[in-house]
VMD Tcl script that draws the C-alpha trace (Angstrom):
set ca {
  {-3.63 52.68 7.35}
  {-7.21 52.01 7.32}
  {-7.52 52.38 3.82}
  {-4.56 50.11 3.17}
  {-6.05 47.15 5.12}
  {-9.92 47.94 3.32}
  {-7.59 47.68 0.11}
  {-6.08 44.08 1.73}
  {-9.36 42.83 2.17}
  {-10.17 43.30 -0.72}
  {-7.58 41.32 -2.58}
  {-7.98 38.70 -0.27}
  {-11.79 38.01 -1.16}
  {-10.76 38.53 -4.93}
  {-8.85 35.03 -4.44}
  {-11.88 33.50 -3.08}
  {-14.25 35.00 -5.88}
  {-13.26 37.75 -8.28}
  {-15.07 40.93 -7.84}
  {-18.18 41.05 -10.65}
  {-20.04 44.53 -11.94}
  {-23.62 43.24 -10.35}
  {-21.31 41.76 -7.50}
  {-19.26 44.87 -5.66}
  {-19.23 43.93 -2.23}
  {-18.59 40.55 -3.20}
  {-21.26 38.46 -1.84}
  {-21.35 35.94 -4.63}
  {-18.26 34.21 -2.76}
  {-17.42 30.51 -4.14}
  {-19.58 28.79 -1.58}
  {-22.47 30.30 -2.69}
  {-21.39 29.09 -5.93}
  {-20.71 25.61 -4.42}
  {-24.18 25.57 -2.80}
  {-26.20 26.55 -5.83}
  {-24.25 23.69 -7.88}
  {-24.36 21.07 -5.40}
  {-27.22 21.74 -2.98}
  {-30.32 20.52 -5.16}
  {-28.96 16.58 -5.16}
  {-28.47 16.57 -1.05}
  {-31.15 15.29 1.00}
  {-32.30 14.85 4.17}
  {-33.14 11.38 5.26}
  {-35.47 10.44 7.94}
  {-35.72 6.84 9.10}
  {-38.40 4.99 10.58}
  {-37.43 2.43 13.17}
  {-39.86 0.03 14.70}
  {-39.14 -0.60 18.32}
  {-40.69 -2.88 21.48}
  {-40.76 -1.07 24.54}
  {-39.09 -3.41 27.36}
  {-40.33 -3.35 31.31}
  {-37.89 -4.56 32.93}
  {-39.16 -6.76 34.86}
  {-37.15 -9.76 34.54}
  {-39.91 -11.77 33.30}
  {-40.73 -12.19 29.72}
  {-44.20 -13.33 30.49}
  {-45.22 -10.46 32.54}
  {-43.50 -8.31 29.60}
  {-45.75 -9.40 26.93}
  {-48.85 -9.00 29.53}
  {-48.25 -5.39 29.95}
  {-47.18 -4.95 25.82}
  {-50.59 -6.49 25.38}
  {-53.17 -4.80 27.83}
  {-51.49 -1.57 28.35}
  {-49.76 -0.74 24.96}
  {-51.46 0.19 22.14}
  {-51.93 -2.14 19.70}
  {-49.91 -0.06 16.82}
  {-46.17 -0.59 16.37}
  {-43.93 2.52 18.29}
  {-41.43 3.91 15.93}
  {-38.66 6.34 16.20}
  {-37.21 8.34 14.25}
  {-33.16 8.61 12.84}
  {-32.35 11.51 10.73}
  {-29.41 12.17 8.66}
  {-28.15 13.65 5.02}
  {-27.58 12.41 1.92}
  {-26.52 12.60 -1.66}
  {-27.66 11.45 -4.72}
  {-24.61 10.22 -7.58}
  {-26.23 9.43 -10.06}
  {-29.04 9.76 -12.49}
  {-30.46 6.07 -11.50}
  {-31.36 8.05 -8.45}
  {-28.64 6.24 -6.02}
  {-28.00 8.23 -2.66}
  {-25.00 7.83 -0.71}
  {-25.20 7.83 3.16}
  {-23.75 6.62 6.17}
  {-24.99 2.93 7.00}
  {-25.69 3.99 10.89}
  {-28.28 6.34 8.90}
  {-30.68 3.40 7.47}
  {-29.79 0.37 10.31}
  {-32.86 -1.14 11.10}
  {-35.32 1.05 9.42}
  {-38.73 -0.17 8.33}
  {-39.30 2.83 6.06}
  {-37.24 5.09 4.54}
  {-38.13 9.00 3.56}
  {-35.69 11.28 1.67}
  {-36.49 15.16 1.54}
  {-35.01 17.21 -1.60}
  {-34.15 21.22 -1.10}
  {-36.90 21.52 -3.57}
  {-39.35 20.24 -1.03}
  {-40.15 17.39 -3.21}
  {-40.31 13.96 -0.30}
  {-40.27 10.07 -1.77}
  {-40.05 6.81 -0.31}
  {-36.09 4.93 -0.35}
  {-34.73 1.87 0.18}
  {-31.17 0.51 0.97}
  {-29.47 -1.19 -1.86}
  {-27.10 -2.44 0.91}
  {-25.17 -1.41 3.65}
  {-21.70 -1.80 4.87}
  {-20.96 -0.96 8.72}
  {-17.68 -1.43 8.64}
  {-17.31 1.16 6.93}
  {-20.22 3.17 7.91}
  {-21.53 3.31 4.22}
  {-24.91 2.51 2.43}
  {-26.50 2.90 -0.97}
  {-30.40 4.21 -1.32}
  {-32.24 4.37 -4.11}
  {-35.19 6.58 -4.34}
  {-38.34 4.69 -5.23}
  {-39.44 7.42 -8.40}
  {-39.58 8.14 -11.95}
  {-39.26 11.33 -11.77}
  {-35.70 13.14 -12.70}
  {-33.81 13.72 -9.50}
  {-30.57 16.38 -9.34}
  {-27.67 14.82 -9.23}
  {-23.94 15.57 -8.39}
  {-21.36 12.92 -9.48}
  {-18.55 12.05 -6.65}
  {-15.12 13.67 -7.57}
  {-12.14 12.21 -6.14}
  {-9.96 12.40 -2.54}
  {-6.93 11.30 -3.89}
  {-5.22 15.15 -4.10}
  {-6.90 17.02 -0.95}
  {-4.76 19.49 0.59}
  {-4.26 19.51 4.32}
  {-5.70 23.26 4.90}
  {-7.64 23.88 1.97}
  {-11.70 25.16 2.06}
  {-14.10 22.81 2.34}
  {-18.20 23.28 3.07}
  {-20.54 20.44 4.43}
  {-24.36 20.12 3.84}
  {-26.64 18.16 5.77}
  {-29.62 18.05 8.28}
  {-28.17 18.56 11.67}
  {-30.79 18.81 14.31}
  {-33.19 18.64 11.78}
  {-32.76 22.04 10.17}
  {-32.27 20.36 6.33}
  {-29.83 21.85 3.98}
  {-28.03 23.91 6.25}
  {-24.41 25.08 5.15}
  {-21.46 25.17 7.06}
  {-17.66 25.90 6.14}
  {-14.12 24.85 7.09}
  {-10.41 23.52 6.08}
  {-9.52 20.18 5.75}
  {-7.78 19.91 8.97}
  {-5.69 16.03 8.26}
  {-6.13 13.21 6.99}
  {-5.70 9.45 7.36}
  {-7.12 9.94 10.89}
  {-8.46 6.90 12.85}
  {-11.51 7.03 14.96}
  {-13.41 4.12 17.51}
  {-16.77 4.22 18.46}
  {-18.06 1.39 20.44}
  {-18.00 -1.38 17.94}
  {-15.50 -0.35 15.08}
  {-12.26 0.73 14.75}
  {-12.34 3.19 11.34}
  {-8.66 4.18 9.69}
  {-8.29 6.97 6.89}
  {-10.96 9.30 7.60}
  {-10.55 13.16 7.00}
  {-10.85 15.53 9.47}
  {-12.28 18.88 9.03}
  {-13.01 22.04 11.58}
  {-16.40 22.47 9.04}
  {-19.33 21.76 11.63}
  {-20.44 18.58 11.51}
  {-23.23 17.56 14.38}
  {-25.75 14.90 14.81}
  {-28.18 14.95 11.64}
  {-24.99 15.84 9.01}
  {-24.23 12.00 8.89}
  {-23.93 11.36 5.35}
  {-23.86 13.91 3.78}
  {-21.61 15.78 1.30}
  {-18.34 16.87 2.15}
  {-17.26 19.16 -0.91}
  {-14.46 21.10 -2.23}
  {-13.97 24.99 -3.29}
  {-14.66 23.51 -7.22}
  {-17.76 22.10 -5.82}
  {-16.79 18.50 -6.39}
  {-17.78 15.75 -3.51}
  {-14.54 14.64 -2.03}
  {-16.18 13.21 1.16}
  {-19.38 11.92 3.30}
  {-19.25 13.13 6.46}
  {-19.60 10.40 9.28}
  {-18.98 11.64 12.79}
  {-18.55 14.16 15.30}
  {-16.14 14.52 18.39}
  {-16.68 16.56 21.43}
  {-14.14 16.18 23.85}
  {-14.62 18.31 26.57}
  {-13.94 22.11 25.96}
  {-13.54 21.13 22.46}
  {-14.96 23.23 19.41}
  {-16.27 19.88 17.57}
  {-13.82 18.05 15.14}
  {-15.47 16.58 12.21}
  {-14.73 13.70 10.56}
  {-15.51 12.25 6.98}
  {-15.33 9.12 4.89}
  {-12.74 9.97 1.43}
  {-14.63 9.75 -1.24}
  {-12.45 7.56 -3.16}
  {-12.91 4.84 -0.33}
  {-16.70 5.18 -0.65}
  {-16.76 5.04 -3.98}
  {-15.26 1.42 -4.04}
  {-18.07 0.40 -1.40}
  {-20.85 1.96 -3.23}
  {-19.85 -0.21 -6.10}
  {-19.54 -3.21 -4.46}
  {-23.04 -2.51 -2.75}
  {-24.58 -1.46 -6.18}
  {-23.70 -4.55 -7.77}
  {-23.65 -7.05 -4.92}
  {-25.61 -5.56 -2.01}
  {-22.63 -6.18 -0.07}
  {-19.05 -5.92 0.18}
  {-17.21 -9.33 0.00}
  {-13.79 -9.58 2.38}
  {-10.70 -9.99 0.75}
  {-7.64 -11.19 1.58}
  {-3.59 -10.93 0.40}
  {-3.10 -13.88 1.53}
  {-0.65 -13.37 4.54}
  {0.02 -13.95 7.76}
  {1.04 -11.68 10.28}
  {2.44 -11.23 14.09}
  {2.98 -7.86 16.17}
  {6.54 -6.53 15.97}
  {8.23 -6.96 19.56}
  {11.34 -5.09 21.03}
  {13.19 -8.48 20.72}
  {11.95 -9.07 17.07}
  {12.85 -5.81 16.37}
  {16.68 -5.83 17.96}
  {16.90 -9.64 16.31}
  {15.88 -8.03 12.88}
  {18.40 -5.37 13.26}
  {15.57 -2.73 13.00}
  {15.69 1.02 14.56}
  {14.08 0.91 17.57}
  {11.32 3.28 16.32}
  {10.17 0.73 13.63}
  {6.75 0.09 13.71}
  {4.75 -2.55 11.74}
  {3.73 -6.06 11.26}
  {6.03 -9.22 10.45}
  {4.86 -11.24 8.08}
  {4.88 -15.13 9.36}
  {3.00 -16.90 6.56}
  {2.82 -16.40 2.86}
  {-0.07 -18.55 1.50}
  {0.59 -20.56 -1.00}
  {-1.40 -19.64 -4.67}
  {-2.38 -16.46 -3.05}
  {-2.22 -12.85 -4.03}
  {1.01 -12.38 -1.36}
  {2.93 -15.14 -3.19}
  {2.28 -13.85 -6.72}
  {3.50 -10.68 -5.63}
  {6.96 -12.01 -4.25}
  {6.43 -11.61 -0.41}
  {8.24 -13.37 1.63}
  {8.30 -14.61 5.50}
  {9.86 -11.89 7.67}
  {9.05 -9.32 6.20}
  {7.97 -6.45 8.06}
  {5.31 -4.17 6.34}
  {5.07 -0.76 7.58}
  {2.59 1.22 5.55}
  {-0.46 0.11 3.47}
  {-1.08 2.52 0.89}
  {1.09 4.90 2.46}
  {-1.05 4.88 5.72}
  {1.45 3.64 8.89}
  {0.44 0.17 10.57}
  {1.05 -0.55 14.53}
  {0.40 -3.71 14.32}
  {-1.14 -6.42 12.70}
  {-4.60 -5.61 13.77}
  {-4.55 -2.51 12.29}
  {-3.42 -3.87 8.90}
  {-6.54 -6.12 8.94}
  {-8.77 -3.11 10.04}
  {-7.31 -1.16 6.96}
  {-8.05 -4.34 4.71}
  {-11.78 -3.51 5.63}
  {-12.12 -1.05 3.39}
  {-10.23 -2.91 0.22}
  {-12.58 -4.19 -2.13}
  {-12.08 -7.07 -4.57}
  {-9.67 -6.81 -7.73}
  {-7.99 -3.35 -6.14}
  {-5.19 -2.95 -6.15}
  {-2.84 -2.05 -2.82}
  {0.81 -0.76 -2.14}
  {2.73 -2.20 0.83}
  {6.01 -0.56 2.56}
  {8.11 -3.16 3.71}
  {11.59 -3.81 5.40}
  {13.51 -6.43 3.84}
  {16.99 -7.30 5.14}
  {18.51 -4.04 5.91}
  {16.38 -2.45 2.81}
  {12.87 -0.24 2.00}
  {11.00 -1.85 -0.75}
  {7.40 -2.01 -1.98}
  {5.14 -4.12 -3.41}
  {1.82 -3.54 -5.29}
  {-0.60 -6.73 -4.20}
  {-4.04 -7.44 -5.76}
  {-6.45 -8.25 -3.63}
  {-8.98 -10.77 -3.84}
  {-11.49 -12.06 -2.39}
  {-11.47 -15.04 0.24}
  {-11.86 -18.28 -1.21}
  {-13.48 -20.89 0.79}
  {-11.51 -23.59 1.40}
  {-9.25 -20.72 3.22}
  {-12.15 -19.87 5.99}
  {-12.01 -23.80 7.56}
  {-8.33 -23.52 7.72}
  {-8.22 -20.17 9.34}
  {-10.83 -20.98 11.91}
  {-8.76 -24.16 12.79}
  {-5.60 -21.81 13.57}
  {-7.18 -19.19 15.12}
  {-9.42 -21.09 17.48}
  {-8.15 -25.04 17.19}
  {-12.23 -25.81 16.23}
  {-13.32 -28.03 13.45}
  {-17.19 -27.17 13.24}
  {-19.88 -28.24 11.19}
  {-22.83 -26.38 10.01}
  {-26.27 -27.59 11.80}
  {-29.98 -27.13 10.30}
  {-31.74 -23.94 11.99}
  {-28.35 -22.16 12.59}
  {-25.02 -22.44 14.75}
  {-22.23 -24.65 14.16}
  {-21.47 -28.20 16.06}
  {-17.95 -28.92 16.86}
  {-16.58 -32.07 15.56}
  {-12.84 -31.44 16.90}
  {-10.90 -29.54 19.63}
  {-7.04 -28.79 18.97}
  {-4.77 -29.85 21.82}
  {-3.48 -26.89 23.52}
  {-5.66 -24.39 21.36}
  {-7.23 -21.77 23.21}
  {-10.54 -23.78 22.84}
  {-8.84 -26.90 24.69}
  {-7.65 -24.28 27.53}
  {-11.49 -22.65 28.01}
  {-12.58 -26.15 27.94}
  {-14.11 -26.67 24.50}
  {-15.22 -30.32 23.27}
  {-16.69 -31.98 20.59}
  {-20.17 -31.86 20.59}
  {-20.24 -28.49 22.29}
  {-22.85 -25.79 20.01}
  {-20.94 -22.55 18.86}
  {-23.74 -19.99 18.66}
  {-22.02 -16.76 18.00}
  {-18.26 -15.35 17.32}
  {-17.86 -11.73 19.10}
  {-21.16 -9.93 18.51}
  {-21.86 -12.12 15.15}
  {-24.56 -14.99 15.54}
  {-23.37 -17.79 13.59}
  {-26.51 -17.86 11.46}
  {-25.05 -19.68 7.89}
  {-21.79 -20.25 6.19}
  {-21.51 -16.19 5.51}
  {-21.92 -15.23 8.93}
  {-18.82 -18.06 9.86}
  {-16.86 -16.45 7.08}
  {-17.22 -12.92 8.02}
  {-16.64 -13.58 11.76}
  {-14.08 -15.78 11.42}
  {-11.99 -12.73 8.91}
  {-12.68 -10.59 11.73}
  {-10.19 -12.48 14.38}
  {-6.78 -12.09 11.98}
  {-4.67 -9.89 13.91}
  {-6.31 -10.40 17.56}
  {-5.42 -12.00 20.65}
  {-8.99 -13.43 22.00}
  {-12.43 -13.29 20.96}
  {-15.94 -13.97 22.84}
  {-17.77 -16.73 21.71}
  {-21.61 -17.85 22.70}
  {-21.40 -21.71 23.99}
  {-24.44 -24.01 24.17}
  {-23.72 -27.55 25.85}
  {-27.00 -29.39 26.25}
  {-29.51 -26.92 28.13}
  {-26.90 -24.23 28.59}
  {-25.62 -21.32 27.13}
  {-22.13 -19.34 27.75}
  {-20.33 -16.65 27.02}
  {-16.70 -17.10 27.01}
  {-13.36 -15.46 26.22}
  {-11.52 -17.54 23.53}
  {-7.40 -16.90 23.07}
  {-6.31 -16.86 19.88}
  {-3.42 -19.55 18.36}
}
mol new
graphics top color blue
foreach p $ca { graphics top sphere $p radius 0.5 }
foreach p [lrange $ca 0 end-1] q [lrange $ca 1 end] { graphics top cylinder $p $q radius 0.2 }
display resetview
């Protein structure tokens, strides 16, 4: 018996990496394989973030009297470290955006033990990616990003990253699911994979790879529930490979829109649309006019269910999906349609302007007006708007939308695309001398 299950063994490592005549005990296994191939073009990234230390003592005065007698005079910094990967031979490194925010200088170690300077070609949060590039001539490893498109729930996978600071340190796991959604504080993020592969604080960003070696993900995050093992969790490649090229050649990633309109599927709508009960989705309540929607044959009441075969719960989470759609792609929607299943292949574009003025008006019932040195004056208050409920008037200074200070016509665009599909917001207020927050309803 014990020579049966030696024999067992034995077949099963053959699978992972046939037995070689300098090899017999089968060391060489394919992750060692996989880490020779891919580990030279990871990197470990340490960030340098200038900080002011804050006294607390309620007065900003008294503050910059003790920052000025009893500090030194140098700058504090700390310190962020992560992982990396460089993509390409222009020496671009893909990370997680969290990785480089605020950083005044940017180091990137190779396995080599080769260190230069970096800096972000830009950064998205949403989507917790940014682009580096390392500031060198010199020719840099590189490993070229595969694809996400055909991952197998429960096949191998091996991370490599920085965690704690120990650099280029391997760990191993199964792709676990994917299409999982995950909140931290200030995002909502849909699609991500999940892997049982350690991933802990210092992995962020980088490489998720497959048994062939190929980079199918960049790992982003780490859950510990209590008496949990860790769960890991990683951006598909595929999705940051549409960001990294709208960073590359933009330094940002522009919103987009289909064009649509949408409300949050009710037990009443549902029974009046002659839906099961179990349907889940978002109605559609407005197809724009010259918009990607219309050319692609939507119609009002509609109910989409899926976007890209990845289920919606409502129309919020269709417009946190859109986030990570980038301009010109192309997207599949599920939808109900009198009794039947259909789809529907929309191109996306990207917002035009006239459509931001017109959105803000619906979704708030303000007319505003860009003033010199930031913040927008409103000219007009709907009646019966949410604004005319809080008490908005004309006049009145709107100095930030949710956490997004109203700084130029971007900033109004971007904060404004990130109401669709909510029920309030919090707004910054100035009327003459005074400031206020305030919770604005939506419609």
């Amino acid at each position: 018996m014990i020579r049966l299950a030696t024999v067992a063994l034995l077949l099963v490592g053959a699978t992972w990496a046939p037995a070689r005549a300098d090899d017999p005990f089968l060391r060489r296994t394919t992750t060692v394989d996989v880490v020779d191939k891919a580990g030279p073009a990871v990197v470990s990234i340490t960030s340098e973030q200038l900080i002011e230390r804050s006294y607390g003592s309620g007065n900003p005065l008294l503050d910059q009297f003790f920052r000025n007698f009893f500090e030194p005079r140098l700058p504090r910094t700390a310190q962020e470290l992560g992982s990396g990967v460089l993509v390409d031979r222009d020496r671009h490194v893909l990370t997680n955006a969290h990785v480089v925010e605020r950083a005044a200088r940017i180091r990137v170690s190779l396995s080599d033990g080769r260190e230069f300077d970096a800096e972000v070609v830009g950064a998205d949060a949403k989507n917790d990616i940014a682009v580096l590039v390392v500031k060198t001539e010199e020719t840099l490893p590189w490993l070229a990003p595969g694809t996400s498109r055909d991952l197998m729930v429960g096949e191998p996978l091996i991370a490599i990253g920085n965690p704690f600071g120990l650099s280029h340190s391997v760990t191993t796991g199964v792709l676990s699911a994917i299409n999982r959604s995950l909140r931290n504080e200030t995002h909502t993020y849909h699609g991500f994979l999940q892997t049982d592969a350690s991933i802990n604080p210092g992995n962020s960003g980088g490489p998720l790879l497959n048994a062939h070696g190929r980079l199918v993900g960049v790992n982003t995050a780490v859950y510990h529930p209590a008496q949990s093992q860790g769960i890991g969790f990683a951006i598909p490649i595929d999705t940051a490979k549409r960001i990294m090229r709208e960073l590359i050649e933009h330094g940002e990633v522009s919103p987009v829109w289909l064009g649509l309109d949408f409300q949050d599927l009710s037990p009443s709508l549902i029974e009046a649309l002659g839906l099961p009960e179990q349907t889940r989705g978002a109605l559609i309540n407005r197809v724009r006019p010259e918009s990607p929607g219309s050319r692609a044959q939507l119609r009002r009441m509609d109910v989409v269910t899926h976007l890209d075969g990845q289920a919606l719960d409502s129309a919020q989470t269709f417009f946190e999906r859109l986030e990570s759609v980038t301009s010109d792609q192309e997207v599949e929607l599920t939808l109900e349609r009198a009794g039947e299943r259909k789809t529907a292949r929309v191109r996306a574009e990207e917002v035009p302007s006239h459509a931001i003025d017109a959105l803000l008006a619906e979704l708030t019932g303000l007319q505003v007006e860009a003033q010199n040195g930031g913040g927008f004056r409103i000219q007009s208050v709907r009646r019966g708007s949410g604004a005319a409920r809080v008490g908005l008037t004309g006049g009145d200074l709107l100095l930030a939308l949710d956490e997004r200070a109203l700084s130029d016509h971007d900033a109004l665009r971007r904060a404004t695309l990130g109401l669709r599909g909510r029920a309030q917001a919090m707004i910054l207020v100035q009327r003459g001398a005074g400031r206020y927050h305030l919770a604005l309803p939506l419609r």
